[in-house]
C-alpha positions in Angstrom: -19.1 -35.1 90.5 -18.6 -34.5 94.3 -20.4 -36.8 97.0 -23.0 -35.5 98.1 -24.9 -37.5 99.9 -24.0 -35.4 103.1 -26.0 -32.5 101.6 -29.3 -33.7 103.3 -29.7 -35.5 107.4 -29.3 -38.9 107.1 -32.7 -39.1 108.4 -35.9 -37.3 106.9 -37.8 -34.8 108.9 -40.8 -34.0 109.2 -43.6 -31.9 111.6 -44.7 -33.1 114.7 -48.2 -34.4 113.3 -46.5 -35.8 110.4 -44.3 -38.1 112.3 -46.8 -39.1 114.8 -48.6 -40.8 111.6 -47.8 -44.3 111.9 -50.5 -46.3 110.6 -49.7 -45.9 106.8 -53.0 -45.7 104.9 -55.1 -42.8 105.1 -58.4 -42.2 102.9 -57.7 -45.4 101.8 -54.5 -44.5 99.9 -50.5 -44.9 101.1 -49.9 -41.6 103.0 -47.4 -40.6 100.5 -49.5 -39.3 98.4 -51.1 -37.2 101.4 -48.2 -34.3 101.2 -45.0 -36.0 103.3 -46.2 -37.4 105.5 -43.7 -39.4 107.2 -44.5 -42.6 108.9 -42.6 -44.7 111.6 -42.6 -47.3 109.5 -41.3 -45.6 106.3 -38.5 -44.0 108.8 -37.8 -47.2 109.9 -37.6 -49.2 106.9 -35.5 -46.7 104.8 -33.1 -46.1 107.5 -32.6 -50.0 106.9 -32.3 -49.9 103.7 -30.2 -46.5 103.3 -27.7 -48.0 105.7 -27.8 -51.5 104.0 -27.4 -50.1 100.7 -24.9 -47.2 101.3 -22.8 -50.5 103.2 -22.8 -52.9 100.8 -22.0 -50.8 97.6 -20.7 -47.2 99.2 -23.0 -45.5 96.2 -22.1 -42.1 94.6 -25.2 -40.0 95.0 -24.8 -36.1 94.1 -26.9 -33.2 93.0 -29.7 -33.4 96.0 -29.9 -30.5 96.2 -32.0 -29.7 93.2 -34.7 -31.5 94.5 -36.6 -28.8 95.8 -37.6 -29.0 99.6 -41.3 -28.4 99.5 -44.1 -28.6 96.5 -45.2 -31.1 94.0 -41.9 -32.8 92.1 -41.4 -35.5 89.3 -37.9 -37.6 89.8 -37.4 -38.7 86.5 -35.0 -41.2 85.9 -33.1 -43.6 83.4 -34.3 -47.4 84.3 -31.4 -50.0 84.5 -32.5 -52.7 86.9 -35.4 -54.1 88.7 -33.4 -52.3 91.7 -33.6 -48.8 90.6 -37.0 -47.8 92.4 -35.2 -49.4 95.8 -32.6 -46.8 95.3 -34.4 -43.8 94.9 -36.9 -44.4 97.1 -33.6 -45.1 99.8 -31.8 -42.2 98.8 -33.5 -39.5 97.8 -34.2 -36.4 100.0 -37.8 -36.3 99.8 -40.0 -39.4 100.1 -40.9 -40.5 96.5 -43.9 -42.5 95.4 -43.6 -44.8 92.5 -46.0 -47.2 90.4 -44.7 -51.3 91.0 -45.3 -54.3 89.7 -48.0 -56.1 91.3 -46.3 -59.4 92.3 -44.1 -57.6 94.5 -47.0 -56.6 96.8 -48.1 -60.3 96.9 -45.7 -61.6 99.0 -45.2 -65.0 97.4 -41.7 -64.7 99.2 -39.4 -63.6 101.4 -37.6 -61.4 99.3 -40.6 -60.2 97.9 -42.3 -59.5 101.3 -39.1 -57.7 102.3 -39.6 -55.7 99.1 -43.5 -55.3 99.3 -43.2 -54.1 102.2 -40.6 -51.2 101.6 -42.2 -50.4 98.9 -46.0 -50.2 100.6 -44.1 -47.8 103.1 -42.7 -45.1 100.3 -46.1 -44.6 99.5 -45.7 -47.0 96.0 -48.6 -48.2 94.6 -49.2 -51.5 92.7 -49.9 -51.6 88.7 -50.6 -54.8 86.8 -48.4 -54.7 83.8 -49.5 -54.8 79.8 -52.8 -53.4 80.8 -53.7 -49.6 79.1 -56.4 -49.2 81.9 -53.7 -50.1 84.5 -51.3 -47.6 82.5 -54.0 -45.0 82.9 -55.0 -45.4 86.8 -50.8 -44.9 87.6 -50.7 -41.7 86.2 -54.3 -40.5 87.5 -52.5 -41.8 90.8 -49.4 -40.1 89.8 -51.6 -37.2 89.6 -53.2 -37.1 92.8 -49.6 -37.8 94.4 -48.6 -34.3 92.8 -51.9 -32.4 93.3 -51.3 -33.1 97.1 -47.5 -31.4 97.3 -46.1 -35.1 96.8 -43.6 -36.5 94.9 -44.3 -39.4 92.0 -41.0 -41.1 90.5 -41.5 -42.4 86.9 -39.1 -43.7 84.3 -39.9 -41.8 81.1 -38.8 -44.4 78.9 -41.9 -47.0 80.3 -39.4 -50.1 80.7 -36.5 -51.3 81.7 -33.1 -51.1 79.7 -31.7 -54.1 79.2 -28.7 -53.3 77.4 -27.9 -49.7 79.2 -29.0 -48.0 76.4 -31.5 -45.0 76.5 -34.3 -44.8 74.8 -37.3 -42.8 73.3 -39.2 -41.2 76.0 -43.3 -41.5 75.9 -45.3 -38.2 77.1 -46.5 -39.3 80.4 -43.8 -37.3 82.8 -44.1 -34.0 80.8 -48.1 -34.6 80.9 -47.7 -34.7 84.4 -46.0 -31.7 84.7 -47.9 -29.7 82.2 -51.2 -31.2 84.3 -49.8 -30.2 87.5 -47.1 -27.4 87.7 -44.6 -30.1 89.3 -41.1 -29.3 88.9 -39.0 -32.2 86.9 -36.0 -33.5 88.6 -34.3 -35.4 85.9 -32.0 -38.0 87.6 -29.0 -40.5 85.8 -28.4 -44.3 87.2 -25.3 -45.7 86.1 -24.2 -49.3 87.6 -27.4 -50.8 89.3 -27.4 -53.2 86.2 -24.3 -54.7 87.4 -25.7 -54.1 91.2 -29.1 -56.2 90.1 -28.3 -58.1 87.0 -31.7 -59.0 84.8 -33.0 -62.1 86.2 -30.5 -62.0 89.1 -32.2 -63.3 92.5 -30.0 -61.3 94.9 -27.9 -57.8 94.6 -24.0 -57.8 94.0 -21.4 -55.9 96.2 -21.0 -53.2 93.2 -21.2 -49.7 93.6 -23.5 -47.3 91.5 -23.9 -43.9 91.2 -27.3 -41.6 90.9 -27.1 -38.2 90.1 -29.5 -35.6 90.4 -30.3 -33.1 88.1 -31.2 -29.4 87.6 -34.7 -29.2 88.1 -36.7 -28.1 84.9 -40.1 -26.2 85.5 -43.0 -27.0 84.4 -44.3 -24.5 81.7 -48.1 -23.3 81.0 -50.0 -25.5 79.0 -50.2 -24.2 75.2 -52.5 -25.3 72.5 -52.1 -27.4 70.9 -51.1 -29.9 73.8 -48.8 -32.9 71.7 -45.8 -30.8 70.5 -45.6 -29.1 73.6 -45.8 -32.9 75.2 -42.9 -34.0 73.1 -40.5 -31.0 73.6 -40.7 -31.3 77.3 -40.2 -35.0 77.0 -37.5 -34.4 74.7 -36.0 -31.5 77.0 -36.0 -34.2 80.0 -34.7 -36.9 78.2 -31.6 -35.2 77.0 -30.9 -34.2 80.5 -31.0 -37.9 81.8 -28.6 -38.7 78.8 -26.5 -36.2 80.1 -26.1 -37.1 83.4 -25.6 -40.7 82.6 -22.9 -39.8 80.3 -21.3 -38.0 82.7 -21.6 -40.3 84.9 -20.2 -43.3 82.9 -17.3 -41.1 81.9 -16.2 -40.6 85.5 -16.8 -44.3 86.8 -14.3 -45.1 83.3 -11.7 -42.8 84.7 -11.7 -43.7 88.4 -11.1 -47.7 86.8 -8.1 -46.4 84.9 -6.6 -44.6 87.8 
């Protein structure tokens, strides 16, 4: 896999009405789920965070190009480390929105006020965990995000890997799609477990790649709904599996070289 993190401006752009948006709530909601709309603050905070991130672990980020400029798309992605959402909110070429823990809005630290606040400024929302009404509000958030032209990240699998392993995807992601038309960007992490370890209080200087899939459209709903649900969740998962593999296979050979 080429780099290709020179495939998009290191800074995102945006109209003239959408950067002069600077107060970061709108209607009550983040403004990323208002359709792009690109604060000063968001600019601000993921330039920070690119440049901090691309400078302390020179990451491997191809394929963004098939996230598609404009219109309502799903990024989803393998989950290896409480870091991951960081990342792809940093990286990617389109602002993405994703569902967080709550304690990490509550600013009971530094670190988690540093965090809160990054997060707050991609447009991510706060979920209380082990809660099936919580689970339900994210993707009727997730749903708005999508209905307005934005873009909702999610991690199909609904956890965290702790041993690198993939596993069974649940439904949500493809619901989405089916729901709302978005496209699917499937995307493979590899390396942001040894980045952010589990339980780890600060990042290691270890690099990581992300890669960026084909997109997959979103098909017509059929009916019956559930085998339709589990094909396209089968479909996505098999191309984050993919992409990991590849991937792993090219960060093995660069360490035998």
């Amino acid at each position: 896999m080429d780099d290709t993190t020179s495939e998009q401006p290191e800074e995102p752009t945006g109209s003239a009405m959408e950067l002069a948006a600077d107060d970061g709530v709108r209607d009550g909601h983040p403004l990323g789920m208002g359709g792009e709309e690109l604060t000063f603050k968001y600019r601000a905070m993921r330039s920070l965070f690119r440049g901090s991130i691309k400078s302390a672990h020179r990451p491997t980020v191809t394929g963004v190009t098939n996230v598609p400029k404009t219109g309502p798309v799903i990024i989803a992605s393998n989950h290896r480390s409480f870091a991951d959402s960081i990342y792809l909110s940093a990286l990617s070429p389109r602002r993405v929105s994703f569902m967080a823990k709550a304690e990490y809005f509550e600013g009971r630290s530094i670190a988690n006020k540093f965090v809160g606040s990054f997060m707050a400024s991609v447009g991510a929302f706060p979920v209380e965990r082990g809660s099936a009404a919580a689970a339900v509000k994210a993707l009727e958030m997730g749903e708005e995000i999508l209905r307005s032209g934005g873009v909702f990240g999610i991690y199909p699998e609904g956890t965290r890997s702790r041993d690198g392993k993939i596993g069974e995807g649940k439904t949500g992601a493809a619901e989405l799609a089916i729901r709302t038309g978005a496209t699917i960007v499937p995307v493979g992490i590899v390396g942001t477990e040894d980045v952010m370890p589990v339980d780890a209080n600060f990042p290691q200087p270890k690099s990581f790649a992300m890669t960026f899939g084909k997109a997959i459209p979103a098909p017509a709903r059929a009916h019956p709904a559930g085998p339709q649900r589990r094909e396209l969740t089968e479909q996505i998962m098999a191309a984050i599996r993919a992409l990991v593999a590849e991937a792993e296979a090219e960060r093995a050979a660069k360490r035998r070289r």
